[in-house]
N, C-alpha and C positions, 0 to 999 in steps of 0.2 A: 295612525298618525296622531290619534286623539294621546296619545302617552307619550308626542314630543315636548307637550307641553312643561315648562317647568325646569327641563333639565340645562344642562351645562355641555357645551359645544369641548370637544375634546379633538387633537388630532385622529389617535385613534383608541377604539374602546380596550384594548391592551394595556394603554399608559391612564385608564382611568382608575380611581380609586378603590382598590377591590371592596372597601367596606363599607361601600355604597355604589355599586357598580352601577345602578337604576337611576342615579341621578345625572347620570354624561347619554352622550350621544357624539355622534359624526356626521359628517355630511360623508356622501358617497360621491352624489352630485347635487348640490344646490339648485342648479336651473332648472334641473326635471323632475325635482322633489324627490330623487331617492336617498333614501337616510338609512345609518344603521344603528338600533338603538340597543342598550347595553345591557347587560343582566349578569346572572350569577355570582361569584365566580361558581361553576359547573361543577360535580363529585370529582375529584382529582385533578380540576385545574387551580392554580395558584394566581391566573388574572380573569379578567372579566371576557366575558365572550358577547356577539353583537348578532341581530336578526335585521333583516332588511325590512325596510316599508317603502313607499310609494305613493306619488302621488300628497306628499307633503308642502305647507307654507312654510316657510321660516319664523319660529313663534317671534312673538313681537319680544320686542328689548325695551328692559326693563327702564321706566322714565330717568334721566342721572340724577344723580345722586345730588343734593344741593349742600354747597357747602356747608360749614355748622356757622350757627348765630353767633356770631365774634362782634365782640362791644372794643370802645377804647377799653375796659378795665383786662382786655385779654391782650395789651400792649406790656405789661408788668413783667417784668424778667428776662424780656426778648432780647436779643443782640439785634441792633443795626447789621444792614450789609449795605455796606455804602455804595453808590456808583453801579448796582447789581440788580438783579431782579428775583423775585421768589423762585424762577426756575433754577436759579443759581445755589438755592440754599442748599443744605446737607437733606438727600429725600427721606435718610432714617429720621431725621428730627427736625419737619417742619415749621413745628407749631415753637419752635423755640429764636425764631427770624421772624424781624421785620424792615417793610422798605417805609422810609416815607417820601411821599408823594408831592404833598407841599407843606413843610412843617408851619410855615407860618396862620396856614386856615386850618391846620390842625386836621387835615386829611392823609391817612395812615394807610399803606396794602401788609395786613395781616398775611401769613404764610399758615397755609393749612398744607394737608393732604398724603401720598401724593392721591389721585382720586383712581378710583376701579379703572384699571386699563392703560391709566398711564406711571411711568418712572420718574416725573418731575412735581415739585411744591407748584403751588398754585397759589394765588393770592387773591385775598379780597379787601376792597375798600371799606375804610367805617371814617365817619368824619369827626369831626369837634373835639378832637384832641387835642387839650392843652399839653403846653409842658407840665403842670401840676401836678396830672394824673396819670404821669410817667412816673416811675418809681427810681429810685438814685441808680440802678443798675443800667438803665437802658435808653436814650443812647447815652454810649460812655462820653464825661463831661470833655471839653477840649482841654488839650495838656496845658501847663500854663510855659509863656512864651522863653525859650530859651537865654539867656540870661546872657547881659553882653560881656565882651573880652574884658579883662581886666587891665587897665591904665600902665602896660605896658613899655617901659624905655627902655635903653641900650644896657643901660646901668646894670640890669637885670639880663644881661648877657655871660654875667661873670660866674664864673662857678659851673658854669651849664655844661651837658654829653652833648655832642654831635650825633644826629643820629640821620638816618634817610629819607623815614616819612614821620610823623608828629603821632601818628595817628598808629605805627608801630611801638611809642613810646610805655612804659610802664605805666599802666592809667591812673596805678594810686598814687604816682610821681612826676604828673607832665611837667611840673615849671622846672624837673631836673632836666629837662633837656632841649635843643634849638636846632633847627634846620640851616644849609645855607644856600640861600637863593643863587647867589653868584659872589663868590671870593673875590673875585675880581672890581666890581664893582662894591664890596661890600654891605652885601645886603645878606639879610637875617632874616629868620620868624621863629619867634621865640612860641612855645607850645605851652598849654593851659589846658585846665580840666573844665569841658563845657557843661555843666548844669543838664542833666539828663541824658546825655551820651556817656556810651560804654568806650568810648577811645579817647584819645588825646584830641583835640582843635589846635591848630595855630591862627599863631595874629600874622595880620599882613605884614610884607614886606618891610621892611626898616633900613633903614644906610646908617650903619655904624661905622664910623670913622676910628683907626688906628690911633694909640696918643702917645706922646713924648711924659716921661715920667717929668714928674712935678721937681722944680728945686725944693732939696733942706731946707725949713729954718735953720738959721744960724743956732749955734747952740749957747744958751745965757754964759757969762762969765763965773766962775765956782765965787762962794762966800770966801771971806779968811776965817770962817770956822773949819775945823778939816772936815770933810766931805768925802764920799766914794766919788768915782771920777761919774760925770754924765754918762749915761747911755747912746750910742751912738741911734742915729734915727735908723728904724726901717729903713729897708729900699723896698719904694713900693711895689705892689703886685703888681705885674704886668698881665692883663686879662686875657685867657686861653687862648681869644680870638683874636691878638693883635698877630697881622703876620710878621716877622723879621723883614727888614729894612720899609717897612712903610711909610711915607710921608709923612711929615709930623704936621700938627694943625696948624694953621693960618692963624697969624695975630689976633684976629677980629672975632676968630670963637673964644667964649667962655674957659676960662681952665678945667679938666675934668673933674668929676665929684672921687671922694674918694672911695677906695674899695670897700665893696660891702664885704661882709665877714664869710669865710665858706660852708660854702650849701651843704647841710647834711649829706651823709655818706649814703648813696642810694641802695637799695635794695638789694639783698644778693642776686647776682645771675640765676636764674632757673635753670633747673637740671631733671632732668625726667622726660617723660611722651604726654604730648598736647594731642590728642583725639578733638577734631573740630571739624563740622560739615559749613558752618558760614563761610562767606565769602563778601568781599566789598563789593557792589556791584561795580567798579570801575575795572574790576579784574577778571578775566575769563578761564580763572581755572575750571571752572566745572564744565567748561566745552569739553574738556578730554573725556569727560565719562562715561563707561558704556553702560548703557540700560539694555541690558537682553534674557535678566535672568531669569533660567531655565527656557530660555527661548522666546520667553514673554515679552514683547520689546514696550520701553516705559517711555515716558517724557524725553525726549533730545531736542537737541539747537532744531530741527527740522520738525520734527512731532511733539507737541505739549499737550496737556493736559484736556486741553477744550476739542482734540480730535475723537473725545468721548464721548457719545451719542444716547450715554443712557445704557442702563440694565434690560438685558434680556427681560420678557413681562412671565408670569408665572402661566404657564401650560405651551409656551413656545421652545420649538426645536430649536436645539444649537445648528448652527452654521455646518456644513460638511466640514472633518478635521476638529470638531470641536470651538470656543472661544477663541481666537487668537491673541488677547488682550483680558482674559478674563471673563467669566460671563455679565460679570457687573458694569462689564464697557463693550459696546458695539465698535469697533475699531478695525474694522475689515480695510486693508488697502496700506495695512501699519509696517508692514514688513520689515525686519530690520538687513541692513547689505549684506548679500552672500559674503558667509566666512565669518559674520561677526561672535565672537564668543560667548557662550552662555553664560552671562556673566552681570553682575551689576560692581562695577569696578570704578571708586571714588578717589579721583584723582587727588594727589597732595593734602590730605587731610592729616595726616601722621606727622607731627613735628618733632625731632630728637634733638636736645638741646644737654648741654655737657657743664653745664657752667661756668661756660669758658668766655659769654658774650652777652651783656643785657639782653638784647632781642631780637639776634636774628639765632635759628637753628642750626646745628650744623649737617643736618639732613632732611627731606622730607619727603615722606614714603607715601605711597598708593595705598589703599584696602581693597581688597578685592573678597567679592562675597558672591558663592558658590554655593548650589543646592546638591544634599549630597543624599539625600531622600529623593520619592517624587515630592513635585512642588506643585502646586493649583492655587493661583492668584485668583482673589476675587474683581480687583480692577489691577489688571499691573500699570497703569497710566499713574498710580497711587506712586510705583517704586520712584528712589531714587533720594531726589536732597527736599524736604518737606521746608519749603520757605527758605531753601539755602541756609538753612539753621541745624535740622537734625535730620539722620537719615530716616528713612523708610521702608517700609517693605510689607506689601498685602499679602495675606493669607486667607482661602476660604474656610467657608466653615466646616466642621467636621472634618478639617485635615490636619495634618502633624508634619511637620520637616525640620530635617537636620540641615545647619548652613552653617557652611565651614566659612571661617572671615580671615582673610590672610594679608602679610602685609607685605609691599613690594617694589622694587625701584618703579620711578614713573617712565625711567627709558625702556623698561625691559617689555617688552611684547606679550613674554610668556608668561611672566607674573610669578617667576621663581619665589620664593618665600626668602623673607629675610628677617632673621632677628634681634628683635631690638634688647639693646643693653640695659633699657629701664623697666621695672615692674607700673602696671600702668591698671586705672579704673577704666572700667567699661559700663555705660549706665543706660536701661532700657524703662523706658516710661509711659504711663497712665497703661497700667496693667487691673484692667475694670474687667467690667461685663456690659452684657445687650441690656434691654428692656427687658424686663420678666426673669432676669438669671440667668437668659440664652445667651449665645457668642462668650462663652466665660474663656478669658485668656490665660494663656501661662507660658514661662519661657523655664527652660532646664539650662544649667552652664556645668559643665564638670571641668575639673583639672584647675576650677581657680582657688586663690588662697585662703580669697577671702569674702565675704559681701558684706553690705550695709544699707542704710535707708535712714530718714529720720526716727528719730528715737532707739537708734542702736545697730544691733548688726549681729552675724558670728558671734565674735569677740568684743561686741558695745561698740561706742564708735572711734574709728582708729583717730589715733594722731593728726593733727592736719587737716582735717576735715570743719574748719570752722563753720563752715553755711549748712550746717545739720543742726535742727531744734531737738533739745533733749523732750521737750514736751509733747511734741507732734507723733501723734503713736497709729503705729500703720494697724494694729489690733481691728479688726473689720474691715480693712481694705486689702491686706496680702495675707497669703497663707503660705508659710515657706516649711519645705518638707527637706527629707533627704533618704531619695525613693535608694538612691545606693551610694555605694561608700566613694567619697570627693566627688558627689553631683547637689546641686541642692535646684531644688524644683519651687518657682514663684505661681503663685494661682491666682488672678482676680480675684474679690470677694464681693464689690461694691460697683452699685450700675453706674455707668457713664453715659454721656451724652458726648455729641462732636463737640456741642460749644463748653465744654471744661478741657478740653485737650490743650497740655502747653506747645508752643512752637520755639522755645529757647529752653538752656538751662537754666535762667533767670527765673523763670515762672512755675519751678517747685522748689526754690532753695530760697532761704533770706539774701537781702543786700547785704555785701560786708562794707558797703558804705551807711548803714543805717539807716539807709530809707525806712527799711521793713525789719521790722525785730520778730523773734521767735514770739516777745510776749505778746505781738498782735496776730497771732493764729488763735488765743483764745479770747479775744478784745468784743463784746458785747456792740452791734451795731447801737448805735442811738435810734433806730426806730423798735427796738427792743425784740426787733423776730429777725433770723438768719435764714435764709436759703426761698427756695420758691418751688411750686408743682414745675416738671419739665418734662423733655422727653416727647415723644410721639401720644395722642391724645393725654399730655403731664400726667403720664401714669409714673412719671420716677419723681417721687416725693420723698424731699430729706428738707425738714423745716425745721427750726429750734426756737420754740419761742425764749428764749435767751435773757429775758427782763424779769423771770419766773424759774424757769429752769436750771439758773447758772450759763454761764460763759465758754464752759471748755469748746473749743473747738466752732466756736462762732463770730470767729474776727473774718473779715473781708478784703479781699485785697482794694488796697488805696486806690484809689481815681488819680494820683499826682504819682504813682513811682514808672519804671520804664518796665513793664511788664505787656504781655500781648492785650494789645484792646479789647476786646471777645471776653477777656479774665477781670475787669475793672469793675468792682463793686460785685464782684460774684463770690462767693464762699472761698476760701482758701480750700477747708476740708474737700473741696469737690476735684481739686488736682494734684496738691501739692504732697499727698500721703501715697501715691500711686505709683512711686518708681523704688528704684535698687540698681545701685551698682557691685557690681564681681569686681574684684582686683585678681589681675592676672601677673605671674613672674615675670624676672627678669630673664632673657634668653627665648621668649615667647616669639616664637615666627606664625603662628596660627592660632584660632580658638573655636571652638563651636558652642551654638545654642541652638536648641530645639524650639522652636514655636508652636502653640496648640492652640486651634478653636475650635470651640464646642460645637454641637449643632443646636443653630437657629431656630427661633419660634415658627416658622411658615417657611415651605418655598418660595421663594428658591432659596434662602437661606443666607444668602447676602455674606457679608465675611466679615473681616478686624483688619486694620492696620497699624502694626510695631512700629514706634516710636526709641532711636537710640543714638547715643554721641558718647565720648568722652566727658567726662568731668573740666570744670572748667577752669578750675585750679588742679597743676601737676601735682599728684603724690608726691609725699618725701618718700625718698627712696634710698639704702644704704648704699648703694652703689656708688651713689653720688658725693659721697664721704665731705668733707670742706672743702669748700669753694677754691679753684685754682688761685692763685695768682694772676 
């Protein structure tokens, strides 16, 4: 018994480490003190083999561990989790979260851990934290207040598209267009571009009255010098919105102003395939979608996200049957309904648009995505629409799958394939690594035409693609191969953390409203150093002191643009060099990519999750030739 001392409790000595087999044990039975302790491995066996003893205590357990000495100066770099708790942060990357407690006595819960034994961050209090000795990155500053409607009248009804919602309108053209509240009653709301919104805003309701055209002046009488004859007057314009035979106005109003001049010719109709996983929350497309792939069942209207309990802990048996959920989520009870399809199938994401209509499509398809490898999710509570923004999909580590992504009517049951007319980009994003160079990702695409990324591509960067920096070079962040002929294979090269991951396409591309210019990726902060220690004990360190060094690559993203808050004041280089998009042909009804993750630093090995959507402006595309009529 005297040699139980020391060792490490194992199910059983078979599943212990054979290249220290003497350091495990077992219980046989704990109440009676019989144990079986571990050794070898023996001349011709390949695991450890066990001898009984007797008559054993249970060695004492080890005092816990006390958390590390965290000062306010270890507040520096953290993201806020608003509204959350340290159990909530991301358990790979603790120490990169913090909550505050009561910011005004300057009492802070640091996130460490997670600690021996368990799967969750853990928090500890430090006090006397001023805002001083928070550093500009953490918490991100408040946006500044949305910016009010602009002084809006009827006047400014002329010239305007009818359209159905404001908020469908062309965002770089809202004052081209006006809603109508009730024709009947003549009411309006003309639409405007709100100050940090990606869509159109309307102004409130308006009653614009119909108007009787203006009398001519008289025309002067000609000189007796001879003269070309007067010109006859315009007849004025009668504005879009007046309806035929409407009531003319009452005496007692004002005469109308006269016509403003017409509104620029707005933008050509779009033509191509819009790939997009957002959704307005006021709309319930993504109820239709089924989370089940490879039989993993994910997030639904009925099961979300928080029915996950946490990772399996390292030397614990899986469930009988294996993970149901991954072994990175305890989610026993998760079942999804007999018959439902092995399938993760994204309802109306696919827009085909002809150029026939500013902005509505003239179809809009399903995706359906299919493993056509095995598949082993590390959490599938991961799959699905990542913030209703971009899609998803866990992988563990050390495994490889082929997923076929198809695209298909949203009546159809079966999910026929159907191909679309336009050639279209497909863009998969923060293609990193773990801590240490473990979890290293990469995704394979074969049969597309073409790829790209900032700073070039294939063929440089194509046509069309204005929100790509020529300066921004993925050179240390991707490694693009081409293992065989029309496949090209992306590698991670560069660590990641959770809190550099974007959740839009905004947050690796510039604004083409100018918020954010390519020349501020290499913009020199004013405190003259870029980046911070991060990561799990901040063993992932990319710092620049940039006041001494030069500038390339050490601009930040702004605290005032519409980017994810979690990215405000954090390095640009830490997300925005980390994607690529494929362009796939026209005539395209399916595509595949291969996902690969490495294996992990320790057991249990924990896994990655792909990040992917559509580009957020459509391809030109030949197909599309000039604009109809």
């Amino acid at each position: 018994c005297a040699d139980l001392a020391g060792r490490t409790e194992v199910s059983k000595c078979k599943k212990a480490d054979t290249d220290d087999c003497a350091a495990s044990f077992a219980w046989k039975d704990e109440s009676s003190g019989l144990a079986r302790l571990c050794f070898g491995p023996e001349d011709g066996e390949t695991k450890c083999s066990d001898t009984e003893v007797e008559g054993c205590l249970p060695p004492p357990s080890p005092p816990p561990s006390s958390p590390p000495p965290l000062t306010c100066n270890d507040l520096a770099g953290r993201t806020e989790i608003p509204d959350k708790s340290c159990r909530k942060a991301d358990s790979g990357d603790c120490s990169s979260f913090f909550k505050w407690k009561d910011a005004a006595s300057g009492v802070a819960r640091l996130c460490h851990g997670p600690e021996p034994g368990s799967s969750k961050c853990s928090g500890q209090l430090v006090s006397g934290c001023t805002p001083p000795s928070v550093p500009p990155f953490a918490p991100p500053p408040t946006p500044p207040p949305p910016s009010a409607p602009p002084p809006l009248t009827c006047s400014d009804l002329a010239g305007r598209i009818e359209i159905k919602k404001c908020k469908k309108a062309d965002s770089e053209a809202c004052h081209d267009y006006y809603e109508v509240k009730d024709a009947a009653k003549h009411k309006y709301k003309l639409c405007y571009a709100k100050g940090g919104k990606s869509k159109c805003a309307r102004r409130r309701s308006m009653i614009c009255l119909p108007t009787s055209a203006p009398t001519a002046a008289p025309t002067a009488a000609p000189t007796s010098a001879p003269t070309s004859a007067p010109a006859s007057p315009s007849p004025p314009r009668t504005p879009p919105f007046s309806p035929e035979g409407a009531p003319k106005l009452p005496p007692s109003v004002p005469p109308p102003q006269p016509p403003l001049p017409p509104s620029p010719p707005p933008s050509p109709p779009p033509c191509g395939v819009r790939i997009e996983f957002d959704r307005d929350e006021s709309e319930a497309d993504h109820v239709s979608d089924i989370n089940n792939l490879g039989g993993f069942p994910g997030p639904s209207p009925t099961a979300t996200a928080a029915a996950c309990d946490g990772a399996f802990g390292t030397g614990v048996e899986p469930p009988p049957g294996g993970c149901p959920c991954g072994c990175g989520c305890v989610c026993s009870g998760l079942a999804p309904a007999p018959g439902t399809p092995q399938q993760l199938r994204f309802s109306k994401v696919a827009s085909l648009y002809d150029g026939s209509h500013q902005t509505e499509p003239v179809r809009v398809l399903d995706l359906i995505l299919t493993n056509e490898t095995e598949y082993t999710p590390w959490s599938s509570m991961r799959n699905g629409r990542e913030g209703k923004r971009l899609g998803e999909v866990s992988v563990a580590a050390n495994t490889d799958t082929r997923f076929k992504f198809r695209f298909a009517d949203s009546n159809d049951t079966d999910g026929t394939p159907v191909a679309v007319a336009y050639g279209f980009d497909f863009c998969l994003f923060d293609i990193d690594t773990g801590v240490g160079g473990s979890l290293v990702e990469s995704v394979e695409a074969c049969g597309s035409l073409n790829y790209f990324h900032h700073g070039g591509g294939k063929n440089g960067i194509p046509e069309g693609r204005g929100y790509l920096c020529d300066n921004i070079k993925v050179d240390g962040y991707l490694e693009i191969t081409t293992p065989s002929a029309g496949c090209t294979l992306v590698t991670g090269l560069r660590e990641g953390t959770g809190a550099d991951n974007p959740a839009t396409w905004d947050d690796v591309v510039v604004d083409p409203d100018g918020d954010l210019t390519c020349e501020a990726y290499d913009m020199c902060p004013s405190s003259g150093v870029s980046g911070f220690a991060r990561g799990p004990g901040d063993r992932v360190v990319d710092i620049q002191t940039c006041a001494t060094d030069g500038s390339e690559e050490a601009g930040l993203f702004p605290s005032s643009i519409d980017v994810s808050p979690w990215l405000r004041g954090k390095p640009m280089r830490y997300t925005m060099p980390k994607f690529v998009c494929f362009t796939f042909p026209a005539g395209t009804s399916s595509f595949e990519l291969t996902y690969r993750v490495g294996l992990g630093a320790s057991a249990p090995y924990y896994g990655r999750n792909f990040f992917f959507s559509g580009a957020s402006v459509i391809a030109p595309d030949d197909a599309c030739g000039s604009s109809p009529a």
